[in-house]
C-alpha positions as CSV (number, residue, x, y, z in Angstrom):
1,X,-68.9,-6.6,-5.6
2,X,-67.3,-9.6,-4.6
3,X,-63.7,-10.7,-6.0
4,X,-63.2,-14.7,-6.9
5,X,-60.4,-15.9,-4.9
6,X,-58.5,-19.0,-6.5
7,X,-56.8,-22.5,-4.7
8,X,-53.4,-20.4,-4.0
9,X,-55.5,-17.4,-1.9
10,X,-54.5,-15.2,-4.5
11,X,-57.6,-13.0,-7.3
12,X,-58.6,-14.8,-10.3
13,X,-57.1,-13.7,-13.5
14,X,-53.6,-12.1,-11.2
15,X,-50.7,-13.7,-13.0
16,X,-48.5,-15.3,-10.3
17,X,-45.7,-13.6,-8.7
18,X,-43.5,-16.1,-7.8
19,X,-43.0,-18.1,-11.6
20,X,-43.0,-14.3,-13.1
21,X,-39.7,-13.6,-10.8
22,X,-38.3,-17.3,-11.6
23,X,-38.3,-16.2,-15.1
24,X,-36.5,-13.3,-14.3
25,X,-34.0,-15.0,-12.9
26,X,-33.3,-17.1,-15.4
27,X,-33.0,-14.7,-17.8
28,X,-30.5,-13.0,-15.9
29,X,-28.6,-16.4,-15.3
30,X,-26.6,-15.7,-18.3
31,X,-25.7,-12.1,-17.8
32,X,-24.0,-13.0,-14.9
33,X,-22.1,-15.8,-16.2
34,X,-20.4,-13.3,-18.9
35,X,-19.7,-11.0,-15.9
36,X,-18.4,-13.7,-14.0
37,X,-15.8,-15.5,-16.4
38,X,-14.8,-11.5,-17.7
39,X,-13.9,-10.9,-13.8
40,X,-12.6,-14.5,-13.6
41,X,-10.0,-13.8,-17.0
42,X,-9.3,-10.3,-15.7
43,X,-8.1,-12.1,-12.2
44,X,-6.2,-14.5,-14.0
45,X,-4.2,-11.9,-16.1
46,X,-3.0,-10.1,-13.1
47,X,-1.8,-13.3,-11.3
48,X,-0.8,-15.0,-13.8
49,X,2.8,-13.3,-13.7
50,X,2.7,-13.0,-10.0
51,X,2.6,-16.7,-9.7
52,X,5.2,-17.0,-12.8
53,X,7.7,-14.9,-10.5
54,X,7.3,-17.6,-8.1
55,X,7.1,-20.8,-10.4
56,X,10.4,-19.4,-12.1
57,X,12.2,-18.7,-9.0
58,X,12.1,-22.8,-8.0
59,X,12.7,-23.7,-11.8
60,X,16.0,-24.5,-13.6
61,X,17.8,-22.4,-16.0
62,X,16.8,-24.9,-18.9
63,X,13.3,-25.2,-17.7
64,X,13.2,-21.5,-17.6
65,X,14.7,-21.0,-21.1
66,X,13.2,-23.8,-22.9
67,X,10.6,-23.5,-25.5
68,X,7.6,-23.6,-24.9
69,X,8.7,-22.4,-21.4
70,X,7.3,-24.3,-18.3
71,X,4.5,-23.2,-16.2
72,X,5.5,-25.6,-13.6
73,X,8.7,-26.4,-11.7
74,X,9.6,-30.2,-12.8
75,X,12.1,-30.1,-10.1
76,X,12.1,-27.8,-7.3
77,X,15.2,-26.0,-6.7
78,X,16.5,-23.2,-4.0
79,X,20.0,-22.5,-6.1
80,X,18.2,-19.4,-7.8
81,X,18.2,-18.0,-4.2
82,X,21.2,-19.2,-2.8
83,X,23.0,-17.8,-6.2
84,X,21.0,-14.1,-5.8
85,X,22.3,-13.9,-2.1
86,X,26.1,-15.0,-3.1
87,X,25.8,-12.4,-6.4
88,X,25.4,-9.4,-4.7
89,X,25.2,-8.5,-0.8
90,X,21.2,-8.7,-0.8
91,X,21.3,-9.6,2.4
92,X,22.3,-6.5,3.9
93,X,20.4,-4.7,0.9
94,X,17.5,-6.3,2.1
95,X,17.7,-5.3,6.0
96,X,18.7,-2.0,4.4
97,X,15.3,-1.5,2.5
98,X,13.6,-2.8,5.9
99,X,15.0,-0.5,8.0
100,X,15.2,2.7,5.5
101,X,11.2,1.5,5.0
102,X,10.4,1.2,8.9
103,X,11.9,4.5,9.8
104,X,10.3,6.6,6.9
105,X,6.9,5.0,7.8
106,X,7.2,5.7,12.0
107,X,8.4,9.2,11.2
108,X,5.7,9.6,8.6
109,X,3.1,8.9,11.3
110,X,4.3,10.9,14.2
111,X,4.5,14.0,11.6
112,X,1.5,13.7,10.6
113,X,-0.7,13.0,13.7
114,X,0.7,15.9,15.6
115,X,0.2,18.3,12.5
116,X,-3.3,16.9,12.0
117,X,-4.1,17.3,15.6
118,X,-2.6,21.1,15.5
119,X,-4.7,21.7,12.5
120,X,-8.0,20.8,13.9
121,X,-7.5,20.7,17.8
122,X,-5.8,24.2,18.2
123,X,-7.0,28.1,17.9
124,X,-4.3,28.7,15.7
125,X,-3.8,31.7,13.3
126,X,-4.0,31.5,9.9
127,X,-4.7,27.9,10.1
128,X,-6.4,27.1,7.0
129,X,-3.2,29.4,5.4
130,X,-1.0,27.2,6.6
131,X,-3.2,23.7,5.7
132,X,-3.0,24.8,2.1
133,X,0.6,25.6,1.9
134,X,0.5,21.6,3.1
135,X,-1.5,20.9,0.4
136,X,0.4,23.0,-1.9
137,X,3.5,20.2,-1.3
138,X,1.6,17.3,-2.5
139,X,1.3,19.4,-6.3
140,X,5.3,19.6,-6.5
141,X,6.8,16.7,-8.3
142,X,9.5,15.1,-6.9
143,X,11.3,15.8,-10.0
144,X,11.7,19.2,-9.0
145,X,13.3,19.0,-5.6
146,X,15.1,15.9,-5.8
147,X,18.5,17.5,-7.0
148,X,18.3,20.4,-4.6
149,X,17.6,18.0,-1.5
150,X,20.5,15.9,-3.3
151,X,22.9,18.9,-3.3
152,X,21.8,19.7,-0.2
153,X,22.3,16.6,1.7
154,X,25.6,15.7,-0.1
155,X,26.7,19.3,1.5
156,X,25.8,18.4,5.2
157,X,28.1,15.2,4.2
158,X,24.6,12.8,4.7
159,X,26.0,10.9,1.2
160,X,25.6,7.5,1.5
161,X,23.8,7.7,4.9
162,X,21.5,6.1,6.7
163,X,20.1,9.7,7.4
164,X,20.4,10.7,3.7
165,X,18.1,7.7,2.9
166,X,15.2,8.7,5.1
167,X,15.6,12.7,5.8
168,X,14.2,14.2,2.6
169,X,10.7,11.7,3.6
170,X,9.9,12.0,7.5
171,X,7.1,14.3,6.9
172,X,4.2,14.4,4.5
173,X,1.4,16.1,3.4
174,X,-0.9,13.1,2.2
175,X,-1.0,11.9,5.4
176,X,-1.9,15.2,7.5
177,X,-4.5,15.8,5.1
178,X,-6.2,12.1,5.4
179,X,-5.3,12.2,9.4
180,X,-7.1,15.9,9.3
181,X,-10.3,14.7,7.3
182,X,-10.4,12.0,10.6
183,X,-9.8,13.6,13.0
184,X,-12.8,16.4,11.8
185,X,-15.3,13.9,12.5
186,X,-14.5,13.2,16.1
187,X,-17.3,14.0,17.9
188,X,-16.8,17.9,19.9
189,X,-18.9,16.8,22.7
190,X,-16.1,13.8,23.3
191,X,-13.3,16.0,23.6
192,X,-15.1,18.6,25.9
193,X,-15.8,15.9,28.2
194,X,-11.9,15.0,28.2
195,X,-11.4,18.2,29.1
196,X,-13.3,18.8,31.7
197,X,-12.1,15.2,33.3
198,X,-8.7,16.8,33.4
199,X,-7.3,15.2,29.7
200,X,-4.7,17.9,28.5
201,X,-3.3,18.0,24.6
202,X,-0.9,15.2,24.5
203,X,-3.1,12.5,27.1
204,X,-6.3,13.4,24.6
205,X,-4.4,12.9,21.7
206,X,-2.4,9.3,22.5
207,X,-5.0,8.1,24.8
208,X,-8.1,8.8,23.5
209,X,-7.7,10.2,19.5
210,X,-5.2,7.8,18.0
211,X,-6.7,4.8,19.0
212,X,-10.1,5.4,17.6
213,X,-8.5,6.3,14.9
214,X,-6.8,2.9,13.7
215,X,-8.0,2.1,10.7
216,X,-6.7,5.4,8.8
217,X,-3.5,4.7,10.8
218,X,-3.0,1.7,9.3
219,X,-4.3,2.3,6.1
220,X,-1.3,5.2,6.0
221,X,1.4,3.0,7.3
222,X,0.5,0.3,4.6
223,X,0.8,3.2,2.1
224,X,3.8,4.8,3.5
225,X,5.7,1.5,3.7
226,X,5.2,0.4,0.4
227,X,5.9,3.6,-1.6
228,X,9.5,3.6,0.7
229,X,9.9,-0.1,-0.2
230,X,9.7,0.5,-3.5
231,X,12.0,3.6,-4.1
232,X,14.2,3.4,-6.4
233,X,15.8,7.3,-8.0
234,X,16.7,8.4,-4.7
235,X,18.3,5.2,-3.1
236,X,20.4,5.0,-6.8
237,X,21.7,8.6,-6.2
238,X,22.3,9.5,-2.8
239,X,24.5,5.9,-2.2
240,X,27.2,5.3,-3.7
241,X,28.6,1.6,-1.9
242,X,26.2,-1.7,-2.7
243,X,26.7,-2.0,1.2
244,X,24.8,1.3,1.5
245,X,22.1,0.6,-1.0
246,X,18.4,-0.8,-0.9
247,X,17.3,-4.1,-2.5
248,X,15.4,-2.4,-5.3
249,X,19.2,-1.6,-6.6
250,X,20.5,-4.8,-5.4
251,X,17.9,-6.3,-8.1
252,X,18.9,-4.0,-10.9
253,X,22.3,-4.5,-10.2
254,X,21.4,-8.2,-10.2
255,X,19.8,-7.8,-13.6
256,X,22.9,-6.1,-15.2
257,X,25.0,-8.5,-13.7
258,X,23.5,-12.3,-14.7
259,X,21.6,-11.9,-17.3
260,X,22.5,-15.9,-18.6
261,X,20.8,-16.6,-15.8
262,X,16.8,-15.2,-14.8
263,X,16.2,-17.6,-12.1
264,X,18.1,-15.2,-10.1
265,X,16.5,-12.0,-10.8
266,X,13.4,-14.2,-10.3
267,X,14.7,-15.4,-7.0
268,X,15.4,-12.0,-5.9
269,X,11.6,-10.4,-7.2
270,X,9.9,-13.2,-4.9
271,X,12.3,-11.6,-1.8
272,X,11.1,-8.1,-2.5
273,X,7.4,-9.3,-3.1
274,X,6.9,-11.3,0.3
275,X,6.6,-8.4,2.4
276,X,4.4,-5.8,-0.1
277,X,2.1,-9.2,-0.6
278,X,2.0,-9.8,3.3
279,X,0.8,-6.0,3.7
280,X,-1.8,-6.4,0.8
281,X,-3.1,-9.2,2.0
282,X,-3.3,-8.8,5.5
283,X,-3.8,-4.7,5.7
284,X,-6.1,-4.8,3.0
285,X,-9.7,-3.9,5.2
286,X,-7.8,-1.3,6.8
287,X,-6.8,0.3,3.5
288,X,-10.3,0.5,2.7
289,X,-11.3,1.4,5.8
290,X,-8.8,4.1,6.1
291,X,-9.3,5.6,3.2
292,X,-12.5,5.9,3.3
293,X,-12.6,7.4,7.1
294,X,-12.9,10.9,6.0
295,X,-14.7,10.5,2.9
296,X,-18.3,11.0,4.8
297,X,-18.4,13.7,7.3
């Protein structure tokens, strides 16, 4: 039985591939286009008042209250910041919020990588006992603590502190549990060989472990950083001088203060934005990255 063959190589009466898949794609032409422009007007809708904040902070009072209000600055203008700096001290509030933020986030590390290393690395007793009382912390709300760490802080004399800021957040259990899921999956035949080359505890752990583990590093730093940059309960009631207090009450101060005038609270949003957006922006692989590390095992 012979087949017939046609001018393309392929058997008569076989319908051919390649228009049947160009159809296909154009039918699914417009599909995409309706997923497109809904992603496109879900984008604009979250930066839309991201680049307002912005816009505003350049803008003059009356271009800000006018009516229709502008979406542009007619004439750019840095008073709105000069005014937020001179209104309250948010200069020092500022190097206050970095600071309070840095030292939560260093501490937050160096807690957790040596518990995480204890809780896979060591024969220790009643390990997994002890991993779920750390797990155990992460169900308490801070509601429920934050007057007893208040009363108990304001009793060591730690009020409106440096150390009052940052004591009640140097350790946490969200990041020994995603440092513990990473470290699992380090290979066993790796650390045997560091020990038999001579590697002890603490040379295995800084030398070899944390740097292959990087990108869950960073991913917690970026989280740790941001959630202390953005406190705002405990800095308002463990302080008690604006000298003493973070910029996040500087700005709420700011509010209550000039509210004729919302250049300046706009002014002083754009200062607490640049350094979340620069982490978002520039940290964002490693967020995924990290957070994904010890998904897979």
């Amino acid at each position: 039985m012979t087949t017939t063959l046609t001018e393309t190589g392929a058997p008569a009466g076989a319908a051919p591939a390649r228009p049947a898949r160009r159809r296909a794609h154009l039918r699914g032409v417009p599909a995409r286009a309706v997923v497109h422009l809904v992603l496109l007007a879900a984008a604009l809708t979250v930066l839309f008042p991201v680049y307002y904040v912005f816009a505003g902070a350049l803008m003059r009072p009356d271009e800000i209250a006018g009516y229709p209000p502008a979406l542009v600055p007619h004439a750019v203008t840095g008073r709105n910041f000069s005014g937020a700096v001179h209104a309250v001290p948010l200069v020092r509030q500022y190097a206050n919020s970095v600071l309070v933020a840095g030292v939560i986030t260093a501490a937050q590390l160096f807690t957790s990588v040596l518990a995480a290393y204890a809780f896979v690395f060591l024969p220790l007793r009643g390990r997994a006992v002890v991993f779920g009382l750390f797990l155990a912390t992460l169900m308490v709300p801070w509601e429920a603590v934050v007057i007893p760490n208040y009363l108990t802080l304001s009793g060591w004399g730690l009020g409106n502190t440096y150390f009052g800021l940052v004591l009640p957040f140097l350790a946490s259990g969200f990041g020994t549990f995603l440092l513990r899921q990473s470290f699992r999956q380090f290979p066993a035949e790796l650390r045997d060989a560091a020990r038999i080359d001579g590697a002890g505890h603490w040379r295995f752990l800084w030398r070899i472990l944390v740097p292959l583990n990087r990108p869950v590093l960073a991913a917690l730093a970026v989280y740790v950083f941001l959630s202390a940059w953005n406190q705002y309960f405990w800095p308002l009631i463990i302080t008690r001088t604006a000298e003493m207090q973070t910029l996040q009450i500087g700005l709420s101060t700011l509010r209550d203060s000039e509210m004729a005038d919302p250049g300046l609270i706009l002014a002083g949003v754009v200062l607490s934005l640049l350094p979340t957006l620069a982490l978002v922006v520039f940290g964002q692989r490693f967020i995924v990255r990290g957070l994904t590390a010890g998904a897979v095992r």
